[in-house]
N, C-alpha and C positions, 0 to 999 in steps of 0.2 A: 473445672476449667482452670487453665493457668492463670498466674495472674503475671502483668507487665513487670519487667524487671523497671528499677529507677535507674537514669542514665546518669551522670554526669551535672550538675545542675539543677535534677529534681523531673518528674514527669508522673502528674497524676490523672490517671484515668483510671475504667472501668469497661468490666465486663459483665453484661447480663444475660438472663435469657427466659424470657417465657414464651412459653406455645409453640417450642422449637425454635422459635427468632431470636435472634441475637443484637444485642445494641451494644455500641463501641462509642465510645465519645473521648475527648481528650480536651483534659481543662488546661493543662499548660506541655507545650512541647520544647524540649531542649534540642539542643543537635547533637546527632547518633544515640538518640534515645530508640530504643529495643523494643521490640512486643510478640508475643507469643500466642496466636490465637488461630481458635482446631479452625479447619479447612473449610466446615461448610460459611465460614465468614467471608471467602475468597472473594464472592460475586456481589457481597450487600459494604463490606468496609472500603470503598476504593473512591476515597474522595482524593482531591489532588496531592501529589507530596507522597503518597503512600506505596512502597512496594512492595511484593508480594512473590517473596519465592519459591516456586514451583519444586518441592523436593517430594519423591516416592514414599512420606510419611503422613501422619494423623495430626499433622501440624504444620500450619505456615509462620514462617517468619515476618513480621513484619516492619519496617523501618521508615523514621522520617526526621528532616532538621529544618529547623528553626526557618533558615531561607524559606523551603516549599512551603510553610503555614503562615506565611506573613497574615493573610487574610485568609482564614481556615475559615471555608463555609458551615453550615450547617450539617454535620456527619449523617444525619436523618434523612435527609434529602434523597439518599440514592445515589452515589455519585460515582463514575468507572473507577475500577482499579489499575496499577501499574504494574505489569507483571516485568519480573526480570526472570529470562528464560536463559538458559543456556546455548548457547551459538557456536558453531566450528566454523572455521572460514576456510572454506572450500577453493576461492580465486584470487588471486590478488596483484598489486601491479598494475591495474587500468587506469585511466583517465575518469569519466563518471560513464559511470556502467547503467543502463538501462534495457527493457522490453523483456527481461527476462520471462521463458517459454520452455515449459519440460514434457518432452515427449514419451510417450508409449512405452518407448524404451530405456526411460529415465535419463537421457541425454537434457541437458541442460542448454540454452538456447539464449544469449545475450548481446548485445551492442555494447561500443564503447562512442560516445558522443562526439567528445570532443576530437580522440585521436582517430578515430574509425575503427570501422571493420565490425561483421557481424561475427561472431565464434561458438563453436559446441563442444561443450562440454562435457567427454564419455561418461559414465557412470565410475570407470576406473580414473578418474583424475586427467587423464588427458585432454589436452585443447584443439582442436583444430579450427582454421581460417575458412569461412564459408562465404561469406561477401569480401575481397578486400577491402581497407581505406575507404568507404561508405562512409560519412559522417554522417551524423544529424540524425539519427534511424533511435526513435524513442520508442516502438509496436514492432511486436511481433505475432505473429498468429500461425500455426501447422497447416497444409494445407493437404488434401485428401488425397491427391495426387501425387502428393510428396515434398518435399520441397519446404521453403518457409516463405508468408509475405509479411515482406516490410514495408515501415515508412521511410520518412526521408523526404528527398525533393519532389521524388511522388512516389502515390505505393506499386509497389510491384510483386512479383510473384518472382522467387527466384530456386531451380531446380537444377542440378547437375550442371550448375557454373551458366547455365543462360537464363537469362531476363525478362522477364513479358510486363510490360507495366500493363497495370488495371486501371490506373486513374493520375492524371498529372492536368494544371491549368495553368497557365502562363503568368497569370495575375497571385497565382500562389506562390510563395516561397519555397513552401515545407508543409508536409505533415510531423502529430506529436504519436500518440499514441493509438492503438487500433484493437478493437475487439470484435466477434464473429457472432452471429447468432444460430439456432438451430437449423435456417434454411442454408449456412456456408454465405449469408454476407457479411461484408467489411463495414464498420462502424470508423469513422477515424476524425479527430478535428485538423482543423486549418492550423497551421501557424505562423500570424501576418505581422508581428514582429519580434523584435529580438527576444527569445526568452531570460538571458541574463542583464538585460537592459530596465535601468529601474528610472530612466530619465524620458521627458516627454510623457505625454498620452499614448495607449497601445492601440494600433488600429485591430479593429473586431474579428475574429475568427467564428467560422461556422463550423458544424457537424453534418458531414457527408453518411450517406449509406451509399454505398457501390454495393450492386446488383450483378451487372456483367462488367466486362474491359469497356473502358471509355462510356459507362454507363452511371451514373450517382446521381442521386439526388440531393437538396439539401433541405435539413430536416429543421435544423432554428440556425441561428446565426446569436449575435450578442457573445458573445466566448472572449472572456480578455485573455488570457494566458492556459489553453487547451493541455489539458493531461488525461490521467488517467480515466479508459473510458470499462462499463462492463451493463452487465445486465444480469438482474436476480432472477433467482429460479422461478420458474413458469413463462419467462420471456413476455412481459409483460410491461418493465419498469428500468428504462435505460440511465443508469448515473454515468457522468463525467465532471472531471474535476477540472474547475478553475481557480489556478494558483493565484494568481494576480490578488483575488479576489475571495480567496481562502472559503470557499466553498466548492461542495456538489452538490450539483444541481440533476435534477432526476424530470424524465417525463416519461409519460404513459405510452406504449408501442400497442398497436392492430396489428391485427393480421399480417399486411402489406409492410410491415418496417414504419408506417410514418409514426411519426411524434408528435405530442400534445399536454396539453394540463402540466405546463413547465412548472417546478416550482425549486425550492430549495431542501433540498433532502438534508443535508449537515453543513453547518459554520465550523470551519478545521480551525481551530487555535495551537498555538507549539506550546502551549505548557510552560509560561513564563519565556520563552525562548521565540523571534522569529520564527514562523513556521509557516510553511504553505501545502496544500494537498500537491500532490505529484502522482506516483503509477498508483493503479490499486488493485484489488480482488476481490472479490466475492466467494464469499462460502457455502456451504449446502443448507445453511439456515436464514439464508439472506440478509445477514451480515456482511457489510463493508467495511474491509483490511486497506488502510491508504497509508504508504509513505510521507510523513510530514518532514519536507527535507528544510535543512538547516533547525529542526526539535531534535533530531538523535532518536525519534521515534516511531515506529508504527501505532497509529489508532483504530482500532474496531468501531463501526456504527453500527446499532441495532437495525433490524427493519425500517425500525419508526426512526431511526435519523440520531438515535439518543448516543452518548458518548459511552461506552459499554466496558474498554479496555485500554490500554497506552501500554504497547511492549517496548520497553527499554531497549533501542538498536548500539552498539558498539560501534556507532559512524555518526558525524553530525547530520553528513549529505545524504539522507534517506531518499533515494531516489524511486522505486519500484520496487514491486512483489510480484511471487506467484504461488499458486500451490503444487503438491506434485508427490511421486512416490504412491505405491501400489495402493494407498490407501487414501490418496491425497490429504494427509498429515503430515508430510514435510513440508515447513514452511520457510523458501527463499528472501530473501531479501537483501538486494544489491546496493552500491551505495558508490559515492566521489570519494570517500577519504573512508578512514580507522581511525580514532582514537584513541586506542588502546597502542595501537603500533603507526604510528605516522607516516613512520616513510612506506607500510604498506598501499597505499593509495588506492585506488576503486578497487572495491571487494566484493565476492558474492557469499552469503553467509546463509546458513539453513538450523534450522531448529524443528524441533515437533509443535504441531498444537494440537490443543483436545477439541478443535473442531475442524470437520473435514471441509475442504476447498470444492467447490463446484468445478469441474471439469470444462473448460474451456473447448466449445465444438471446432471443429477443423474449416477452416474455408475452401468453398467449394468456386468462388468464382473463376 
């Protein structure tokens, strides 16, 4: 095994291994102190502060400074790692880009919130306007028939430039985000006040299931600031995220769509950084990928809710994900801002993961 180079300041730690397992520990950390350790370490060393580069070798890199270990837990413990992936920026120039949606044909599927407008994005780089000036549209979903439905002031289904709404209530302002299940229904929450408003008490938003047009039920209510919604493989187990309140919250699905046994599936933290859960995804292992916008991160949940992974995004404003490409291991993720380039503003940005994305069904209503 290699051993850590010493950084600048001094940095001693070790490396062991018996029975195949490996133990990492670090008795003093400097800033931009180095480490070098083989790969099967990737998924057991990932306590906070630590990054872990994804390169086509028998060796990860790994990095951390002084700031991230102020209070360095217990390395034993089990803790996610921070992967830093590599990203190309595919869109850029929006406002905050959200609902991101990749079809069949590897068309790419986005809103812009603030300025409007829904747009698709060919496989060859080109853009086209599919909603005009639409604001407020945070979901998207493919629908069987063609077409895409969104949210917005209400959700609709929109196909060769005409509109059919599915669901609108007068006492509502808005919908945030929407997800479909295997029978082609709409999952969507309320959104009953200002999402960028951090003054006052927020009044409660619900979780609709639309069945047919003009037809929903609702399934719980309590939602302070409604995002990202999905449901893990077997259609069993519906998460949606509450920014406000920096969790997802998950309940148990029958047969019929309804819900039950609410409980709190993960607490989102930003990682030393404001952070709130926003869009998210789900994988073929039933893992949840959520945007933690104002962290500059994506987080993975395990099944069980555990903090599993933190991919370093090149945007503070992580706004939504999706997955997509022939093998659904292209992993998008859109955002308000770059960091790396400023004046680029909302971007959509793609990478690989080594885990494939669950395929999102098509709405059938």
């Amino acid at each position: 095994m290699q051993e850590a180079e010493e950084a600048d300041g001094g940095a001693e730690e070790g490396l062991a291994e018996e029975s195949g397992e490996a133990e990492f520990w670090i008795d003093h950390v400097s800033r931009d102190a180095h480490f070098a350790v083989p790969f099967f370490l990737r998924k057991w060393a990932g306590f906070s502060g630590v990054i872990v580069n994804l390169e086509p070798d028998s060796t990860r890199s790994l990095s951390a400074s002084a700031e991230s270990f102020e209070n360095l837990p217990d390395p034993k413990a089990g803790f996610p790692y921070v992967l830093e992936m590599e990203f190309e920026s595919l869109v850029r120039g929006y406002g905050l880009i959200e609902g991101p949606r990749v079809d069949p044909d590897g068309a790419l599927y986005f809103s812009d919130v603030l300025r409007g407008g829904v747009y698709r994005r060919a496989p060859n780089g080109t853009i086209e306007t599919i909603v005009p000036r639409r604001r407020g549209v945070g979901g998207i979903a493919l629908h069987a028939d063609g077409g895409i439905v969104i949210s917005g002031r209400n959700i609709c289904h929109v196909r060769g430039g005409e509109t059919r709404v599915l669901f609108e209530r007068d006492d509502i302002p808005g919908f945030n985000d929407l997800y479909t299940d295997e029978q082609g229904r709409v999952y969507t929450g309320s959104m009953m006040s200002d999402p960028f408003s951090t003054k006052g008490e927020r009044a409660m938003g619900e979780c609709f299931r639309i069945d047919a047009p003009g037809r929903a039920e609702v399934l719980y209510g309590d939602v302070s600031l409604t995002n990202g919604i999905g449901i893990l493989p077997g259609g069993r187990t519906l998460v949606h995220a509450d920014t406000a309140r920096q969790q997802i919250i998950a309940h148990d699905l029958d047969d019929t769509g309804r819900a039950s046994a609410r409980r709190v599936f993960a607490s989102v933290v930003g990682g030393g950084r404001v952070g709130g859960p926003d869009g998210l995804a789900v994988d073929a292992e039933g893992g949840v990928w959520v945007a933690v916008y104002g962290a500059g991160a994506v987080h993975r949940y395990a099944p069980d809710g555990s903090l599993d992974r933190i991919v370093a995004v090149p945007a503070r404003a992580v706004t939504s994900l999706c997955f997509g490409g022939e093998d659904f291991r292209d992993l998008y993720v859109v955002s308000a801002d770059n960091t790396d380039e400023p004046d680029a503003e909302g971007c959509v940005f793609r990478t690989r993961s080594d885990i494939a994305g669950l395929p999102a069904p098509f709405a059938r209503v």
